[in-house]
C-alpha positions as semicolon CSV with decimal commas, in nm:
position;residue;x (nm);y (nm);z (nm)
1;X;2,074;-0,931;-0,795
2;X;2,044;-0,742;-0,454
3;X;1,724;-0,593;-0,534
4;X;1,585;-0,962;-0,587
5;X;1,731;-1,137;-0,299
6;X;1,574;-0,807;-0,091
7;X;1,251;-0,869;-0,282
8;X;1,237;-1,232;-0,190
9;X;1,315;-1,203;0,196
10;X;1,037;-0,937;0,198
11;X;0,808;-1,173;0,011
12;X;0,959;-1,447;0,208
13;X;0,894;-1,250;0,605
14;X;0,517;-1,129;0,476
15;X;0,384;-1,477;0,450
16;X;0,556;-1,567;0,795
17;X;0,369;-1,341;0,953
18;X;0,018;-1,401;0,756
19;X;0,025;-1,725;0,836
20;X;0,124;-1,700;1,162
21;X;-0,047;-1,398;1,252
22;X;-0,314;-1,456;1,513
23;X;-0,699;-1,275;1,460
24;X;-0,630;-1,113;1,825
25;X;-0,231;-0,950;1,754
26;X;-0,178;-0,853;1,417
27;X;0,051;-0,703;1,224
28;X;-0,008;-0,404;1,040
29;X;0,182;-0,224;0,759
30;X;0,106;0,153;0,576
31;X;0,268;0,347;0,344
32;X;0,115;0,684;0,270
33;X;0,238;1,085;0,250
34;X;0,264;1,309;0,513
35;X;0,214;1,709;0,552
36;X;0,415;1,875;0,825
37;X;0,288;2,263;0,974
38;X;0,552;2,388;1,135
39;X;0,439;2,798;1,122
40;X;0,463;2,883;1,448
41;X;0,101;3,013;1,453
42;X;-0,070;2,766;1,650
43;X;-0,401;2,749;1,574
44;X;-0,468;3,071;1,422
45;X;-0,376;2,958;1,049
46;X;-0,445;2,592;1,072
47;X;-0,597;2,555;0,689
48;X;-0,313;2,818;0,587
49;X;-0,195;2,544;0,332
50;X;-0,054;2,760;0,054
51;X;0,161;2,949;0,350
52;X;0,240;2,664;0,612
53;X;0,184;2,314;0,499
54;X;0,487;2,147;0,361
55;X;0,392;1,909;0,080
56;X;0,706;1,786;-0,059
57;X;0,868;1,457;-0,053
58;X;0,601;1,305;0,099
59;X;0,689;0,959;0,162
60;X;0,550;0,790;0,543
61;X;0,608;0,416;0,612
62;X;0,478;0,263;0,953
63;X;0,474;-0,099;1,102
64;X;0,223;-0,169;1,387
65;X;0,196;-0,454;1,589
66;X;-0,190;-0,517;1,789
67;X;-0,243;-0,656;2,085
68;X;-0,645;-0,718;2,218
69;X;-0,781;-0,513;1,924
70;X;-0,758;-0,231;2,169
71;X;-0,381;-0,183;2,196
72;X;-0,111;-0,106;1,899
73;X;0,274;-0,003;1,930
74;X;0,347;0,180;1,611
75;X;0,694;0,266;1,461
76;X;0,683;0,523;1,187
77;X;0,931;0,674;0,969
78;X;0,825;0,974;0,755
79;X;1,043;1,250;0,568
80;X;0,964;1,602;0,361
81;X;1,104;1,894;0,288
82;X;1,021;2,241;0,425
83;X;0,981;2,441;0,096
84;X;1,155;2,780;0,009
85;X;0,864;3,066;0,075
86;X;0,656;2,832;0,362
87;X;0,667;3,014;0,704
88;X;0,890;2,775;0,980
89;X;0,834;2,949;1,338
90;X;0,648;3,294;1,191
91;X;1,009;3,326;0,978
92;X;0,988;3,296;0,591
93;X;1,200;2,980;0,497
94;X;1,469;3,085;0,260
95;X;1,595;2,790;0,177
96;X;1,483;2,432;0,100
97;X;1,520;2,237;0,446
98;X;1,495;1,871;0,479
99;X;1,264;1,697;0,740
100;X;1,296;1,324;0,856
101;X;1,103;1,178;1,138
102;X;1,097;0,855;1,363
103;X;0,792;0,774;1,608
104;X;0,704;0,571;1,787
105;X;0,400;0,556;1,940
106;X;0,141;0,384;2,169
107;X;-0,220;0,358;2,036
108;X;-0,555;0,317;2,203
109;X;-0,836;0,195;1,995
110;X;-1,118;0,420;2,147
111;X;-1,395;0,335;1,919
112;X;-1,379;-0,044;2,042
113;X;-1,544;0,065;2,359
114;X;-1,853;0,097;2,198
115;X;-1,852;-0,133;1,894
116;X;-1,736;-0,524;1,807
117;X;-1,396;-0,440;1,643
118;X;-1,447;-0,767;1,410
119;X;-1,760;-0,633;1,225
120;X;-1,683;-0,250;1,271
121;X;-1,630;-0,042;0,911
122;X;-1,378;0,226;1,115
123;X;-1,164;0,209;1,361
124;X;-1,081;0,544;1,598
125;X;-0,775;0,574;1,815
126;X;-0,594;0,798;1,983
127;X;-0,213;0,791;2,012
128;X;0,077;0,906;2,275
129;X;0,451;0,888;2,197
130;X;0,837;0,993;2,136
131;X;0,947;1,121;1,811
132;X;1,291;1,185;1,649
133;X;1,276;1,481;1,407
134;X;1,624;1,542;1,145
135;X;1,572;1,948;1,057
136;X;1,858;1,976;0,853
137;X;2,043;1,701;1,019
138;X;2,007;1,783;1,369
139;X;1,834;1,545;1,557
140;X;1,478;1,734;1,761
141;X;1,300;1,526;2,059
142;X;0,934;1,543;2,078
143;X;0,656;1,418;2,226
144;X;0,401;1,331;2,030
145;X;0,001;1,369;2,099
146;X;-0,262;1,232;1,824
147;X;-0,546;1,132;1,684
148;X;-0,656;0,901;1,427
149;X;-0,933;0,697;1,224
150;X;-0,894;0,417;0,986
151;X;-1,155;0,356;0,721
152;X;-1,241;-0,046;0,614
153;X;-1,209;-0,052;0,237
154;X;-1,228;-0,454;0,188
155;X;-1,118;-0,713;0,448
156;X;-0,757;-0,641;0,620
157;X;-0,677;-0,299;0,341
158;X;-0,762;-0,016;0,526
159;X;-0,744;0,385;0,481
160;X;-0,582;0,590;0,779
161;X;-0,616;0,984;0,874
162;X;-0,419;1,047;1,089
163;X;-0,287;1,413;1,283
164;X;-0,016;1,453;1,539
165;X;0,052;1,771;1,764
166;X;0,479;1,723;1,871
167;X;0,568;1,907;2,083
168;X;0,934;2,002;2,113
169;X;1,122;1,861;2,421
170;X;1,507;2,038;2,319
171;X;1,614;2,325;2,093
172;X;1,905;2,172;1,883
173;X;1,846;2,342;1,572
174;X;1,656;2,659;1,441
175;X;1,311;2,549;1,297
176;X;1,267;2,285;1,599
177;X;0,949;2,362;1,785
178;X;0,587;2,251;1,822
179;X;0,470;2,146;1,441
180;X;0,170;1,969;1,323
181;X;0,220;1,669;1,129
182;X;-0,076;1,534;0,927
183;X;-0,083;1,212;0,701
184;X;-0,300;0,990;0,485
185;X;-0,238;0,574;0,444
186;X;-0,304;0,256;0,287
187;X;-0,277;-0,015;0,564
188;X;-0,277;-0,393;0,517
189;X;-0,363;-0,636;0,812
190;X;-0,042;-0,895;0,786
């Protein structure tokens, strides 16, 4: 009985804000998965996957609100797991480690510069922000740097690639530091 009342003021909220959505400030929603690097070797073994990416529990939600076609505020939530074996700051992980994330983030449309947003097939942005990271409970402040391009499939369902650099603000656990988080999304224009 929860579980329906839940569905219905979901159901009930997402056709507020189609029909009152203007062209101009949308709303967008994206669910998707998420890969997190957090090896410690910078650059050097980027495409490292079998050694540094963490691909488990994959799950990344975001809501995004537009304003001019050039401007977005994004709030994300994302969570995996850093795996038993991957490499977490040039240390072999030895246990199965938990990894939550909030961001939020401000976005720049760049490719709207030099094409009609309306009509364009992709959309490129680039994106600046704060994010909350649980390693094992204990709560990591970053800031996060980004880049991103979303891919028109059919009118308002798009495909997002997207890669953040965070970089770590405090220490408060061991694991915490600069990490890579990359991720791949369905979005719907609300």
């Amino acid at each position: 009985m929860k579980m329906k009342k839940l569905l219905i003021l979901g159901f009930y909220i997402m056709n507020v804000l189609i029909i009152y959505g203007q062209e101009n400030d949308r709303w967008i929603a994206g669910i998707g998965i998420n890969i997190v690097d957090n090896s410690g070797t910078r650059f050097d073994e980027l495409l490292y996957v079998a050694d540094n990416w963490n691909i488990s529990r994959l799950l990344k939600g975001t809501i995004e609100k537009r304003f001019k076609y050039d401007w977005g505020i994004e709030l994300s939530f994302s969570m995996n797991q850093f795996s038993k074996g991957k490499k977490i700051n040039l240390i072999e992980n030895e246990n199965n480690r938990d990894y939550y994330a909030i961001d939020t983030m401000l976005k720049n449309y760049t490719s709207n510069y030099w094409q009609d947003a309306r009509h364009a097939w992709y959309t490129a942005y680039i994106v600046v922000g704060w994010g909350g990271n649980f390693f094992n409970g204990g709560l990591n402040n970053t800031i996060n740097v980004g880049a991103g391009i979303n891919i028109k499939m059919k009118h308002g369902f798009w495909i997002n690639f997207q890669t953040l650099g965070k970089f770590s603000i405090d220490n408060n656990t061991p694991g915490n530091a600069n990490h890579l988080q990359h991720s791949i999304s369905t979005i719907i224009w609300l």
